[in-house]
Biotite code that builds the C-alpha atoms (Angstrom):
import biotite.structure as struc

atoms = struc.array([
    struc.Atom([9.602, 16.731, -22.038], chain_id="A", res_id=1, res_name="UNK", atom_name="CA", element="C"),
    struc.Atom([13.339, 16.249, -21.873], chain_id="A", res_id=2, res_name="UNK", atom_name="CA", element="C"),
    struc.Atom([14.572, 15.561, -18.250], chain_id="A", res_id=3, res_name="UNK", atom_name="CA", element="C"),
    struc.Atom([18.017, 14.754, -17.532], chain_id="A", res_id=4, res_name="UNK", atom_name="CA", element="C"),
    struc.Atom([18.230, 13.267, -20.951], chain_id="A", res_id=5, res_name="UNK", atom_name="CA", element="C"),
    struc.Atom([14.947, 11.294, -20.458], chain_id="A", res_id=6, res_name="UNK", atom_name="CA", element="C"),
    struc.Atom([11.170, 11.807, -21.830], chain_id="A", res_id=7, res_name="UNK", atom_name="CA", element="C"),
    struc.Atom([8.372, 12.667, -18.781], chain_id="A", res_id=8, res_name="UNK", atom_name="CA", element="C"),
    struc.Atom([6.432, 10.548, -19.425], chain_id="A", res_id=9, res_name="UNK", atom_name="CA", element="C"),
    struc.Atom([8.072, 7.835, -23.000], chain_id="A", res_id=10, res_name="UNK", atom_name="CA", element="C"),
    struc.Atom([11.068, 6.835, -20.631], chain_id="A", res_id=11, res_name="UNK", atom_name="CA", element="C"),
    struc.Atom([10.077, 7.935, -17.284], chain_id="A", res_id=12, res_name="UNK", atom_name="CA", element="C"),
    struc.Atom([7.127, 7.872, -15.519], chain_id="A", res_id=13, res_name="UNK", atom_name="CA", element="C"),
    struc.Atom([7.146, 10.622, -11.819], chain_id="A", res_id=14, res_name="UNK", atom_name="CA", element="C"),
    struc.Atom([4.538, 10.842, -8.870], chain_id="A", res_id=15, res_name="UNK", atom_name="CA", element="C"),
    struc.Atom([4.211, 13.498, -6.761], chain_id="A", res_id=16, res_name="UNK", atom_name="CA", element="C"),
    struc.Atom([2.207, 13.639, -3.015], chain_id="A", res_id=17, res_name="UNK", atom_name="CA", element="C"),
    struc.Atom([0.325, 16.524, -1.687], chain_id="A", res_id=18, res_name="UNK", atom_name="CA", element="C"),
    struc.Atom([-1.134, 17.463, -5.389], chain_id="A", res_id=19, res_name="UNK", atom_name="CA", element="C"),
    struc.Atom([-0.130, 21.142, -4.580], chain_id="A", res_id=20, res_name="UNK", atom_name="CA", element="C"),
    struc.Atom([-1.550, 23.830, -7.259], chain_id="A", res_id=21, res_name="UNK", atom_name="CA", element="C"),
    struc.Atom([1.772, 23.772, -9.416], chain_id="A", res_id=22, res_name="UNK", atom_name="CA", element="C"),
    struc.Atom([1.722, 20.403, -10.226], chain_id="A", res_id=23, res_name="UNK", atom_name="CA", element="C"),
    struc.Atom([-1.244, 20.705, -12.671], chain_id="A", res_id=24, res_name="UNK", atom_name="CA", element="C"),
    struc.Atom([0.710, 23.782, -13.788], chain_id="A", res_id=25, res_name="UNK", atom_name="CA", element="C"),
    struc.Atom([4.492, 22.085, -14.534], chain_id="A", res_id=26, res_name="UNK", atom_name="CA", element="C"),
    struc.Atom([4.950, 20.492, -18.153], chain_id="A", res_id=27, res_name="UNK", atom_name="CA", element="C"),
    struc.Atom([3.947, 17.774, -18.106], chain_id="A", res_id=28, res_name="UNK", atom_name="CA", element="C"),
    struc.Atom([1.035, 18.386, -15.218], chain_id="A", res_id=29, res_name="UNK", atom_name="CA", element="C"),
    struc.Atom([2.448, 16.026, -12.560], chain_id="A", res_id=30, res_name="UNK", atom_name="CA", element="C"),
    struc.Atom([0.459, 12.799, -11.712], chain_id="A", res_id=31, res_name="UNK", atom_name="CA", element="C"),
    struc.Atom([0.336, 12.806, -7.863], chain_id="A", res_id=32, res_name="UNK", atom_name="CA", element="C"),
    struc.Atom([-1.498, 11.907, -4.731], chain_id="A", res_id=33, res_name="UNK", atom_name="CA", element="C"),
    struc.Atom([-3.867, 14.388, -3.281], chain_id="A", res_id=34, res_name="UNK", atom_name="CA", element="C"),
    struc.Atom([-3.837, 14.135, 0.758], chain_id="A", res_id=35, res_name="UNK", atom_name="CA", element="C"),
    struc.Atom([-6.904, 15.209, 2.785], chain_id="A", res_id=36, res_name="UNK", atom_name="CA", element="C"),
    struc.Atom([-4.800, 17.960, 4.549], chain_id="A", res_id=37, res_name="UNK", atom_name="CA", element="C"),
    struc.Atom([-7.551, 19.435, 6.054], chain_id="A", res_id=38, res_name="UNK", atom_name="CA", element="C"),
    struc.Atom([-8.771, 16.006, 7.709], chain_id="A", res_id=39, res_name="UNK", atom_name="CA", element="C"),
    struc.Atom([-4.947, 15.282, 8.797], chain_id="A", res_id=40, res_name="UNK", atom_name="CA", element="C"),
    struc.Atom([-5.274, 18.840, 10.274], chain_id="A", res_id=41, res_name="UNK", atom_name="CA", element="C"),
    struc.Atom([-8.006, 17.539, 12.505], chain_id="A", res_id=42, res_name="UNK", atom_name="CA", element="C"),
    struc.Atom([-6.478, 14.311, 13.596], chain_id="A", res_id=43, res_name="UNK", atom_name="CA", element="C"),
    struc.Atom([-3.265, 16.713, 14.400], chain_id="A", res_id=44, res_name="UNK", atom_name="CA", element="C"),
    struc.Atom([-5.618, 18.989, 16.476], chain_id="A", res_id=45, res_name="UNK", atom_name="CA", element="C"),
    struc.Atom([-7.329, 16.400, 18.429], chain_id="A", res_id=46, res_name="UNK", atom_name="CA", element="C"),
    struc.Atom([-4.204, 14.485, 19.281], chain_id="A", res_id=47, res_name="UNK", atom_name="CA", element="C"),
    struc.Atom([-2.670, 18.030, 20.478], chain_id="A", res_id=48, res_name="UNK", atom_name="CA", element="C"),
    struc.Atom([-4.916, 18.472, 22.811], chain_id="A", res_id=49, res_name="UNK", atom_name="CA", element="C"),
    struc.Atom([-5.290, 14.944, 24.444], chain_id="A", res_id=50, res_name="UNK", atom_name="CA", element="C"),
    struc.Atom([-1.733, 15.405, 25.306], chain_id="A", res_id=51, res_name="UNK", atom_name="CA", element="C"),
    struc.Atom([-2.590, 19.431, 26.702], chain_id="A", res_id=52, res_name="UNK", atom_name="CA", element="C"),
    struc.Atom([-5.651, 17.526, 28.792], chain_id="A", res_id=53, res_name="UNK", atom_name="CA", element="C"),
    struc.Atom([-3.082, 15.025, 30.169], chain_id="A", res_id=54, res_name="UNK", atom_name="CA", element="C"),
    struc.Atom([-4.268, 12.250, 28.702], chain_id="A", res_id=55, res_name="UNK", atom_name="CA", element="C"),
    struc.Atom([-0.969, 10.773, 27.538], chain_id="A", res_id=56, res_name="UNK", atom_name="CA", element="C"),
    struc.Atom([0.046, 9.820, 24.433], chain_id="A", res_id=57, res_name="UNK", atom_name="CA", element="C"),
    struc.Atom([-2.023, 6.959, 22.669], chain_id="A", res_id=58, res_name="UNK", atom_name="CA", element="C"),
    struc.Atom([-0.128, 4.835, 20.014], chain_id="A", res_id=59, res_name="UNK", atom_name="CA", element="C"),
    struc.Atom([-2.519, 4.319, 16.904], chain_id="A", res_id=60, res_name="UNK", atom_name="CA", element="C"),
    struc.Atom([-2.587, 4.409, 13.693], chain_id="A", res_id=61, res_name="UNK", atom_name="CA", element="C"),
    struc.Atom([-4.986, 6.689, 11.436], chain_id="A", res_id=62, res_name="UNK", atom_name="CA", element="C"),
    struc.Atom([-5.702, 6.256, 8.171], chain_id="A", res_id=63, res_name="UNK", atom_name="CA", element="C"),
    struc.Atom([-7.054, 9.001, 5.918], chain_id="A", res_id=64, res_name="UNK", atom_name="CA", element="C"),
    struc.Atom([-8.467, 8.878, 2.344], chain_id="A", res_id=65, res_name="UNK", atom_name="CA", element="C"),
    struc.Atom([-6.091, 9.317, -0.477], chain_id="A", res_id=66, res_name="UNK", atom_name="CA", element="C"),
    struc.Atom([-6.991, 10.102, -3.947], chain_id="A", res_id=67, res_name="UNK", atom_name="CA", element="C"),
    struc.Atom([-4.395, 9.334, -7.134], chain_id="A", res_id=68, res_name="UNK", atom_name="CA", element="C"),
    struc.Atom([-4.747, 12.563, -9.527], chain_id="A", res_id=69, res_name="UNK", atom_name="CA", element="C"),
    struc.Atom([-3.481, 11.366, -13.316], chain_id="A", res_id=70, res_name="UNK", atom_name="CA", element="C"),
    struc.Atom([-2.186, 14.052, -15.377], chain_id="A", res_id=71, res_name="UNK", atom_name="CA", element="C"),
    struc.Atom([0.442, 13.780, -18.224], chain_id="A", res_id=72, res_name="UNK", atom_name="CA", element="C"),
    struc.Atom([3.527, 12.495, -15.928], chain_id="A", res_id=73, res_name="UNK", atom_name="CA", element="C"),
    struc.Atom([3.118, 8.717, -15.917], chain_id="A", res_id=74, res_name="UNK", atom_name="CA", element="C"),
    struc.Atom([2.855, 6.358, -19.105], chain_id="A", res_id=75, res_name="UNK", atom_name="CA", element="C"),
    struc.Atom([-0.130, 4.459, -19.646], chain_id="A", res_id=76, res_name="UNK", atom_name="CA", element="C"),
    struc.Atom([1.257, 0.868, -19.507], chain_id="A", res_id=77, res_name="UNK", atom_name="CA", element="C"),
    struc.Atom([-2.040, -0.547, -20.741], chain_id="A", res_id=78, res_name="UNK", atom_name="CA", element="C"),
    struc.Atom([-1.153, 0.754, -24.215], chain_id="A", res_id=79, res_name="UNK", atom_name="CA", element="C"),
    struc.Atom([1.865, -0.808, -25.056], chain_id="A", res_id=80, res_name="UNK", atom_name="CA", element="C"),
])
């Protein structure tokens, strides 16, 4: 699919991040990164309310799951 005088996927490959509904819709169904929203929605939550209880602000780092979703966006390279 033409883009700005380019072929999705032949000349350019594009990644999205969230893997929202419409990107399995859009031609070419957009290659992206699902995030575990609901799980970040959690470690949101329970953040929120250590700093309602008081108990300060903690600096750490969380790291949540993350799962690549191919579709028809991104060249296979191994076929060349």
């Amino acid at each position: 699919m033409p883009l700005c005088g380019l072929d999705v996927p032949k000349d350019i490959s594009l990644i999205g991040f969230d893997d929202i509904p419409l990107a399995s819709l859009v031609t070419p169904p957009l290659t992206t990164i699902h995030a575990p929203s609901y799980e970040m929605g959690i470690e949101a939550t329970r953040l929120l309310m250590r700093e309602i209880r008081g108990e300060g602000t903690v600096r750490q780092r969380i790291i949540l799951d993350t799962k690549l979703v191919v579709r028809d966006s991104v060249r296979d390279i191994r076929k060349l």
